[in-house]
Every structure is written in structure tokens, then in C-alpha cells.
C-alpha positions as CSV (number, residue, x, y, z in Angstrom):
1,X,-4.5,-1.9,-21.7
2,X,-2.6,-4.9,-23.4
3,X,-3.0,-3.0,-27.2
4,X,-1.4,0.4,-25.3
5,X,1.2,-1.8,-24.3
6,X,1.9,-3.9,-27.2
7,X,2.1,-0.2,-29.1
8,X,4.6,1.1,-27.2
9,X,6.7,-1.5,-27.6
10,X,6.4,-1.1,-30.9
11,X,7.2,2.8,-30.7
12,X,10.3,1.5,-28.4
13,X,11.3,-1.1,-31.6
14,X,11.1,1.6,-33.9
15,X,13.2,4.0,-32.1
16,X,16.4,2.3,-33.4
17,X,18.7,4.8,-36.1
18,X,21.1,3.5,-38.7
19,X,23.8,4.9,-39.1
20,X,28.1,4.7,-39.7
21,X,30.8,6.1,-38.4
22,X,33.6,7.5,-40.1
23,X,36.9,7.8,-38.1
24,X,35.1,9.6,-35.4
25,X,33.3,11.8,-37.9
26,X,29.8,13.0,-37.7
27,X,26.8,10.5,-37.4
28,X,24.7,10.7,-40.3
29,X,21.3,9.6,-40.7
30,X,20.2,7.9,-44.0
31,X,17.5,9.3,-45.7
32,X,13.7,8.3,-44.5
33,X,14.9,7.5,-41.1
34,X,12.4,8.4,-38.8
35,X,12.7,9.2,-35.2
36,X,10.5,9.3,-32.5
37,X,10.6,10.4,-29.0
38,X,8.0,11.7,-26.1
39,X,5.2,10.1,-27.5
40,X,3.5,8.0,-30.4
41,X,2.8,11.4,-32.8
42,X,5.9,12.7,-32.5
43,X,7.9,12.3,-35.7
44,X,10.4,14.2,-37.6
45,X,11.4,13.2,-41.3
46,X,15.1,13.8,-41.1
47,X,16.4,15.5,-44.6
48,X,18.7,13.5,-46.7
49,X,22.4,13.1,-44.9
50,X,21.6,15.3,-42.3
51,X,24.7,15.7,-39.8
52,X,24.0,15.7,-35.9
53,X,27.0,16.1,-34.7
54,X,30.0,13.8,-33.3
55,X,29.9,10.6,-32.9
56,X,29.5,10.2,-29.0
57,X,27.0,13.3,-28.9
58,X,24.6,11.2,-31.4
59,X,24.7,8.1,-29.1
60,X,23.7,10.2,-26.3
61,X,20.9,11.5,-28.0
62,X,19.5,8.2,-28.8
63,X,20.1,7.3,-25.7
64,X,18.6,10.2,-24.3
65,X,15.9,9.8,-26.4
66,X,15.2,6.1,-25.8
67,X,15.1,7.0,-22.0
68,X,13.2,10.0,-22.0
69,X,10.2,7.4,-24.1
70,X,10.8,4.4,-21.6
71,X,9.7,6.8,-18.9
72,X,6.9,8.2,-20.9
73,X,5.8,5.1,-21.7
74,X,6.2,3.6,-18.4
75,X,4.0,6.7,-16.9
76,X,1.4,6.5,-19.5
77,X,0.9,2.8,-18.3
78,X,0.3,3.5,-15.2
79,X,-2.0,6.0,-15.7
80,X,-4.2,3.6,-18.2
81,X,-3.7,1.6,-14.8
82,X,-5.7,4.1,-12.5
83,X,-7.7,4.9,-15.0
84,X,-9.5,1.8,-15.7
85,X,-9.7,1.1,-11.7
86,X,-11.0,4.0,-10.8
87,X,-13.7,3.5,-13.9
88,X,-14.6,-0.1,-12.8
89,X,-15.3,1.2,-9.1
90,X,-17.5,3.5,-10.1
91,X,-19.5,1.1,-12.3
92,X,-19.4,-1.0,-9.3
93,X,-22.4,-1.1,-6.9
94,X,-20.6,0.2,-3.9
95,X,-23.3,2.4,-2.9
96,X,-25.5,-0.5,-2.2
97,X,-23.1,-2.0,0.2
98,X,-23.5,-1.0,3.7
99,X,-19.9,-1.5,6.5
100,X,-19.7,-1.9,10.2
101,X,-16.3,-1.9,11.7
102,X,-15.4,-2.9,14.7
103,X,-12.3,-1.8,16.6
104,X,-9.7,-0.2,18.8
105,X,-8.8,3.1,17.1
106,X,-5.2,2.8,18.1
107,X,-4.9,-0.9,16.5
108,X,-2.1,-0.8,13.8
109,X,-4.2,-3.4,12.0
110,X,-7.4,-1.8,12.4
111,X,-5.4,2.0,11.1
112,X,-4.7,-0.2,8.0
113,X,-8.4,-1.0,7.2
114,X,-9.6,2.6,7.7
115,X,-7.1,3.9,5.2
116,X,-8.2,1.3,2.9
117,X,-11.7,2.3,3.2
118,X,-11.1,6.0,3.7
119,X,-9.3,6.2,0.7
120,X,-12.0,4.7,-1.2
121,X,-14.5,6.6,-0.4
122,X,-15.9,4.3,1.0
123,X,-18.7,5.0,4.3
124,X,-19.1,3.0,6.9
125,X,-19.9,2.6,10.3
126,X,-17.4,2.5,13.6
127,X,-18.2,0.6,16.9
128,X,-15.4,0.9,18.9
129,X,-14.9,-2.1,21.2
130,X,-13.9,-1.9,25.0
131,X,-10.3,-4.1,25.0
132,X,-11.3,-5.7,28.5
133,X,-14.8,-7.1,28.4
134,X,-15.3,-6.8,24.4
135,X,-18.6,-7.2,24.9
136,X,-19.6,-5.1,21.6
137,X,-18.1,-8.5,19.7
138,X,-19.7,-11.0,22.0
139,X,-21.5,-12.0,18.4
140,X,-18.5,-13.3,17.1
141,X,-16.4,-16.2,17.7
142,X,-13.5,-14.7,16.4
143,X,-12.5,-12.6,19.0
144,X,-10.0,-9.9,17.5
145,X,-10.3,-6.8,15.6
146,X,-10.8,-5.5,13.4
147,X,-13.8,-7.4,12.4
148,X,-15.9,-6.2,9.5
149,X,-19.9,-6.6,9.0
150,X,-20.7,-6.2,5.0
151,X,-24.3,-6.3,4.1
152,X,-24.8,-6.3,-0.1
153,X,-28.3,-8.1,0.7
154,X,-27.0,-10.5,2.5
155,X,-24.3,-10.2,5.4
156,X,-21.1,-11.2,6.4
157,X,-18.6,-11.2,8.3
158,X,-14.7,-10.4,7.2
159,X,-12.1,-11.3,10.0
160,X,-8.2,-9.9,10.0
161,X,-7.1,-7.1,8.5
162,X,-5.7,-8.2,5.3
163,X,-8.7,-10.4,4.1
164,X,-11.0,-7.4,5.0
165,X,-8.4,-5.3,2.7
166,X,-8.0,-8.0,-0.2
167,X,-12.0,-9.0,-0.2
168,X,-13.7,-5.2,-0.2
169,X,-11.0,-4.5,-3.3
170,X,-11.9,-7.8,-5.0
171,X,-15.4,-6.7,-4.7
172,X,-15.4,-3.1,-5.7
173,X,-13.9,-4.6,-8.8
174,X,-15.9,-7.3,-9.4
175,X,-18.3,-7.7,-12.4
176,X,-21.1,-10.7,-10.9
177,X,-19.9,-11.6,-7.7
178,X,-21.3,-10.3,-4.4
179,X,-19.6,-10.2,-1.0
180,X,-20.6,-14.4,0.3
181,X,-18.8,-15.5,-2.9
182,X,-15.7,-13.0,-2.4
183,X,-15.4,-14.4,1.2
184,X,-15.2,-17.7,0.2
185,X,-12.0,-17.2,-1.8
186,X,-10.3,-16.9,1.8
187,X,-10.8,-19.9,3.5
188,X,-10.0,-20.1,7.0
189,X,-7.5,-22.9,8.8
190,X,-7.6,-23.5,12.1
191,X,-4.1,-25.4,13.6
192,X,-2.0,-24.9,16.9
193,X,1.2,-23.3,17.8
194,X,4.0,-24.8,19.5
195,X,2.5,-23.8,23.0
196,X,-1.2,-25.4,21.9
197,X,-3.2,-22.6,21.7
198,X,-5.7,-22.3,18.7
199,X,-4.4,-20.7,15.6
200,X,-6.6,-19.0,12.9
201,X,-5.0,-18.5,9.5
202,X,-6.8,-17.2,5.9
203,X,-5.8,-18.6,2.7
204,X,-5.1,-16.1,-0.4
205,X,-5.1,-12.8,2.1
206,X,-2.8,-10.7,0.0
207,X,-4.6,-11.7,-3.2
208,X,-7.1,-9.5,-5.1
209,X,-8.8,-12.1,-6.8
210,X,-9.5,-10.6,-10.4
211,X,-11.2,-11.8,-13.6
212,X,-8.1,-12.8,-16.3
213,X,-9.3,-10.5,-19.1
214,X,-9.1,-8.1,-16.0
215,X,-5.7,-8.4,-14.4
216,X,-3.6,-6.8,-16.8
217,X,-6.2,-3.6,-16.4
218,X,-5.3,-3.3,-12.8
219,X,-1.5,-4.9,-13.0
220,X,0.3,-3.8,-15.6
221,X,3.1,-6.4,-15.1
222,X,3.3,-9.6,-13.3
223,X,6.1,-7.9,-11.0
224,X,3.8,-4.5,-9.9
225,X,1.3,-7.5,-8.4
226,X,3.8,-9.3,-6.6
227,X,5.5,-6.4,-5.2
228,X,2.3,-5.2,-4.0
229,X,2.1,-8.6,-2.3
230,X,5.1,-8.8,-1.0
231,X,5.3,-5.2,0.8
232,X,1.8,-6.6,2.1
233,X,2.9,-9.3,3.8
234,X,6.4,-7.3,5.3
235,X,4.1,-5.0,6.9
236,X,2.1,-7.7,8.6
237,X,5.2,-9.9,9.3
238,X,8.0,-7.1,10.6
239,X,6.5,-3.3,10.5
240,X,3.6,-3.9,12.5
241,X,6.2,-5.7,15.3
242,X,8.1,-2.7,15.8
243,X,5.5,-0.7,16.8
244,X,5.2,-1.5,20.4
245,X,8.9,-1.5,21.3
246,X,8.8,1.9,20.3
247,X,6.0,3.5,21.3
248,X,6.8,1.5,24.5
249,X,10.4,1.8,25.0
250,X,11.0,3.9,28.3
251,X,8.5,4.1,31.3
252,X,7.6,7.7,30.0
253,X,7.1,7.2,26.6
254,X,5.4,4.1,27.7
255,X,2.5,5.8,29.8
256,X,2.4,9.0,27.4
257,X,1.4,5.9,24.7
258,X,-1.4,4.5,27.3
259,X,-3.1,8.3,28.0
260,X,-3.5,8.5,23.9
261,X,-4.6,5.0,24.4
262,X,-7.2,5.2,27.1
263,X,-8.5,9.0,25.6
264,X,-8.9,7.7,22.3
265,X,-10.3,4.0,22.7
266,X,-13.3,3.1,25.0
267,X,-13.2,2.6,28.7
268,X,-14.7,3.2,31.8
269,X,-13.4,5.9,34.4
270,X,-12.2,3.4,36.9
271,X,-11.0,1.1,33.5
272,X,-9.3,4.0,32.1
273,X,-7.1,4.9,35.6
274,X,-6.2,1.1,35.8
275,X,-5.3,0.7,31.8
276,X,-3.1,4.1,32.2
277,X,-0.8,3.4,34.9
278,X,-0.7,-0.3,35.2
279,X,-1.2,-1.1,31.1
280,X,1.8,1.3,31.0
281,X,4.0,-0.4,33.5
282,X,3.1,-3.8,31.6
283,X,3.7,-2.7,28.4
284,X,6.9,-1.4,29.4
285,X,8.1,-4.8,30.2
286,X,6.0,-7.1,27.4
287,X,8.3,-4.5,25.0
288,X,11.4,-5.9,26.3
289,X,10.0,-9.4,25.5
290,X,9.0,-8.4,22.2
291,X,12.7,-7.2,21.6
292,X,14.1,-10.6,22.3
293,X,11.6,-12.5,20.4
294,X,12.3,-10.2,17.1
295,X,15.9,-10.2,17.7
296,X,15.8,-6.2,17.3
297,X,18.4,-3.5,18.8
298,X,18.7,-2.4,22.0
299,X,18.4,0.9,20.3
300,X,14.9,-0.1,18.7
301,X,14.9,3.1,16.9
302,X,17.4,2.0,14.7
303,X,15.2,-1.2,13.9
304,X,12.4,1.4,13.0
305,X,14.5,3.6,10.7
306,X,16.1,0.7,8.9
307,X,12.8,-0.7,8.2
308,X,11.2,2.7,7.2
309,X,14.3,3.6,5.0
310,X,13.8,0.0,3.1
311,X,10.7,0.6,2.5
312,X,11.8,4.1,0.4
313,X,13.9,2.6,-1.2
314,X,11.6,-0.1,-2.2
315,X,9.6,2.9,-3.8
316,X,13.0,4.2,-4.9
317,X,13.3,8.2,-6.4
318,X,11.3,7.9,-9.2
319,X,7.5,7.8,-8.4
320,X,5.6,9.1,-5.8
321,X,4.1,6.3,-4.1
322,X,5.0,2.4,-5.0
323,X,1.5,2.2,-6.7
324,X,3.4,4.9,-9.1
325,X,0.8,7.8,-9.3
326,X,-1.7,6.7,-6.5
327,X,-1.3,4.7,-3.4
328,X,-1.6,0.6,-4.0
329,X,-2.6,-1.5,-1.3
330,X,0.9,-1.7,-0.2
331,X,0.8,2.0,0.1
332,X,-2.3,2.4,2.5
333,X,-1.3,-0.4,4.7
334,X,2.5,0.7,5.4
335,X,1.0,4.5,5.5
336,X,-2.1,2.4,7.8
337,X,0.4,0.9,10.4
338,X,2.7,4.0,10.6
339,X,0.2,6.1,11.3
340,X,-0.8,5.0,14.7
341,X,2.1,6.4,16.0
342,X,0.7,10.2,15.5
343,X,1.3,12.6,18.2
344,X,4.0,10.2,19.8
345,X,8.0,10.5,20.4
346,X,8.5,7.5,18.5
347,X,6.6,9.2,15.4
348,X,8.3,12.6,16.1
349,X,12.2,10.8,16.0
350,X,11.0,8.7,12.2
351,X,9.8,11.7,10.9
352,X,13.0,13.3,11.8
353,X,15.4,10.1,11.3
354,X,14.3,9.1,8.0
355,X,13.2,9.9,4.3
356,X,9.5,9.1,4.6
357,X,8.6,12.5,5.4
358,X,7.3,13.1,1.5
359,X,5.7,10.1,1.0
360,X,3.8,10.6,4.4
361,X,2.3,13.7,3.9
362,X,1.3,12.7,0.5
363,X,-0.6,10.0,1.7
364,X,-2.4,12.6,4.1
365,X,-3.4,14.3,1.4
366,X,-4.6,11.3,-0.7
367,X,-6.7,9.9,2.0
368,X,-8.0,13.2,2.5
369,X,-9.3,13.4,-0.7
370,X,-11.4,10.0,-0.4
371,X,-12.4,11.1,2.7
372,X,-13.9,14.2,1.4
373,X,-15.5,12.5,-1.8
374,X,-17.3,10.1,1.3
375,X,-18.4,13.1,3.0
């Protein structure tokens, strides 16, 4: 991947033309003067003096050539990109690797893992865990979810979403290292909030930890890593907050989010008619809490636009997803978080309010595709 890169820039140093000006007379090329464009093959000996044209119209074409090939160039490098990852999981012992996941299907966090896994066709196993007695976890003394049970041989246990995320990549891409040495490159902290309680915090969660000879396989630049990152840690820190305000705003849309709740996750009858209409009615008012504490609109709508529109931008006009010709990690966890929101008024009114439309459905269809290749 480095040599592609180091001969493109080479093809982009070459691509400069010589030439003088006459009083606004034609631009001519000196004899020998190659030129190329659209790719490393593409030559064309110009003959001896030959005239282009005016002045300005031969500085657009060089122009136009030179950023017709940095677009070439920069697709061709993200291809190499996808092309070696998708080699290295396949050479990677995945099928040996047995997953349990435990969690509530209508957990933003939990959405994120499942699109991870999803996309890479990965199987595994769902328990999904009752929210009020949780007794399916009673193993654990972490008691959130997702939780996620790998067994390579030997198994462990992955806590909070974006370790889980960050340590199944870093092992599917791993040469020598199975899943008890991945884990340990996330050490957990323990400390205490301001009000006392018991924190639990994981050290390197947004990192894919990757051999060096390796990173600039999967990373073509230093920035297409950190973005990644970044968008990573935005989704954890501000999308996944603006969920419940929404889907929680008014009473209606408050218990029309607790019957998808209560039909999709796993209760009891009795549990069920209690979660419906007094988990509504509490919701309702925890939203208005969760507004202060976020500082977010009355309108919380507009908070959810804004923050879906930045995130377009982010990937900008350009290329399809922000992992450029497939979805990154950044990708299925925005797509993961979003996606929870299915079948609900606050889904309907971002689908209609915003650009993410594209992106959306082709992130359906991509984690269609792994889901298929699983099957």
C-alpha cells in the first residue's frame, strides 16, 4: 500500500508541463513533454510545438487534468484500502470464534454492536435480557448491556459497546494474537462521579490496535484514523443523547416508543402493561431532564437535524460513506444509533428534515449484504 502511494505521488510530480506564454498567445508544449492523466499508463508523446489553444484554456486543462488524477488517485487508495482488509479477515480465523450477545434490542448502544457484527458477517448468538430483574446477566458484575461472551478456546468477556466494537476488529485483523490478549489492550478504571456512585471507564476504546507494518494497509493517512475516531467518540458523547428526548418528546410519541419497546424486548404480561403506560409517563418526564442537562432546544428536533446534517457534512458530497467506498467504524455506529429510531415519528420527521436519506439506505443495503454472506 505505501509503494502505491509513493507511485502516485510520483505520477502527481510528473504531471507538471513547461511551457511560455507569448502575449496571450497559444501555450505550447516543448518537445518530449509527456503528460499524464486518469491513471499510471496513460501517456501521450506530444509532437514537437504542438499548440493547445489559448493561454487560459491550457491552464485549465492542466488543472483539469491534475484534478481529475488526484481523485483517481485518491479512489484507487481507498480501494487498495478495502482490499487488503477484507483479504486479512478472511485469512483471519473468524470461523473458529464463537459470540454471545447480550441485550435490549432497542439499546442504541447495543444497535451499534449488531451492525458491527452484521456487517461482518459475523454469527453470533442473541440473549435478550429482561430490563427489570436482568437475571440473564446475573453472571456478570458489570451490569449493563451490551455485554459480549467471545470464546476463541478460551472465553471472555467484552463490556460497553465501543471496546466490544474496537476489540472484535482488532482481532479479525490480527496475525498471533487471540481474544484474552486483545482485551487486555482496554484496561478498565474504576473512579466516582460527583454524586459518588461507581464509575467504569475503558482505556483505548476507539482504538483498533494494529501491527505498524499494518496500519497504513487499513489507514491510508493518519487523518482517515483520527476521523474515524473522532466521529466514534461524537456518537457516544452527543448522538446517542438525543435519542430519548425525541423518541420521548410528547406523551403520545412517548408511549407509541414504550409499545415498540415492550413488543420488541423481553417482559412479562403483567411487566409489559406496567413498562407501557407507567415507563411511558416516566420517560416523558426523565426527557425533560435530559434536555436541561444537554442544554438542547425546546424544539429537540432541531438538536437532531443539526447533528444529523453535521454529520453529512462531515462525509461531505464526494464519497459515499465516510469510510469512502464501504462503511468504517464510524459509519456502522452513527448508522447503529440512528437506527433504533425505525418505525417512530422521530425517525419519520429526520428522514424527512435532513440529507441522510442516501447515506441511510445505503447502509441498509451494506449490512444486508454481510448479513446474507452470515446466512
Amino acid at each position: 500500500m505505501a509503494a502505491s502511494y509513493i507511485r502516485a505521488r510520483r505520477v502527481c510530480a510528473r504531471l507538471v508541463v513547461y511551457s511560455k506564454a507569448y502575449n496571450g498567445q497559444a501555450l505550447a508544449l516543448h518537445p518530449g513533454t509527456r503528460l499524464y492523466c486518469l491513471g499510471r499508463h496513460l501517456q501521450e508523446k506530444l509532437p514537437e510545438r504542438l499548440k493547445v489553444g489559448k493561454t487560459a484554456l491550457s491552464v485549465a486543462f492542466v488543472l483539469g487534468g491534475t484534478l481529475g488524477l488526484y481523485h483517481t488517485v485518491r479512489h484507487y487508495l481507498q480501494q487498495e484500502q478495502h482490499r487488503a482488509e477484507q483479504q486479512y479477515t478472511e485469512q483471519t480465523p473468524s470461523a473458529g470464534l464463537s459470540l454471545t450477545l447480550y441485550q435490549y434490542k432497542t439499546c442504541p448502544f447495543c444497535s451499534k454492536v449488531r451492525a458491527f457484527l452484521d456487517f461482518h458477517s459475523l454469527p453470533y448468538e442473541i440473549v435478550e435480557v429482561n430490563p427489570v430483574l436482568r437475571k440473564e446477566i446475573k453472571f456478570s458484575n458489570y451490569r449493563k448491556v451490551p455485554i459480549l461472551i467471545g470464546d476463541d478456546g478460551e472465553k471472555v468477556q467484552i463490556n460497553d459497546s465501543s471496546v466490544i466494537i474496537s476489540a472484535i476488529k482488532t482481532y479479525l485483523l490480527s496475525r498471533h494474537r487471540n481474544l484474552t490478549q486483545v482485551i487486555s489492550y482496554y484496561p478498565e478504571m474504576k473512579s466516582k462521579n460527583e454524586n459518588g456512585k461507581e464509575v467504569v471507564e475503558y482505556n483505548n476504546k476507539y482504538w483498533v490496535m494494529l501491527e505498524d507494518q499494518d496500519e497504513n494497509q487499513f489507514y491510508p493517512t493518519k487523518e482517515a484514523r483520527k476521523e474515524e475516531m473522532k466521529w466514534r467518540k461524537w456518537v457516544d458523547d452527543w448522538l446517542v443523547h438525543l435519542i430519548s428526548p425525541n423518541v420521548y418528546r410528547t406523551p403520545g410519541e412517548a408511549l407509541e416508543s414504550f409499545d415498540y419497546i415492550v413488543r420488541e424486548g423481553k417482559f412479562g404480561t403483567l411487566e409489559g402493561f406496567f413498562a407501557k403506560y407507567f415507563g411511558a409517563a416516566a420517560m416523558f418526564f426523565v426527557s425533560k431532564r435530559l434536555k436541561s442537562r444537554h442544554n438542547l432546544h425546546d424544539d429537540v428536533r432541531q438538536d437532531l437535524y443539526k447533528a444529523v446534517d453535521q454529520w453529512m457534512a462531515a462525509i461531505g458530497k464526494h464519497r459515499p460513506f465516510m469510510g469512502g467506498e464501504l462503511p468504517n467504524l464510524a459509519d456502522l455506529a452513527v448508522y447503529g444509533v440512528l437506527r433504533v429510531m425505525e418505525g417512530l415519528k422521530a425517525f419519520d420527521d429526520m428522514m424527512a428534515n435532513t440529507k441522510v436519506k442516501t447515506w441511510y439506505k445505503r447502509m441498509e443495503e451494506n449490512i444486508q449484504k454481510g448479513q446474507m454472506v452470515k446466512q
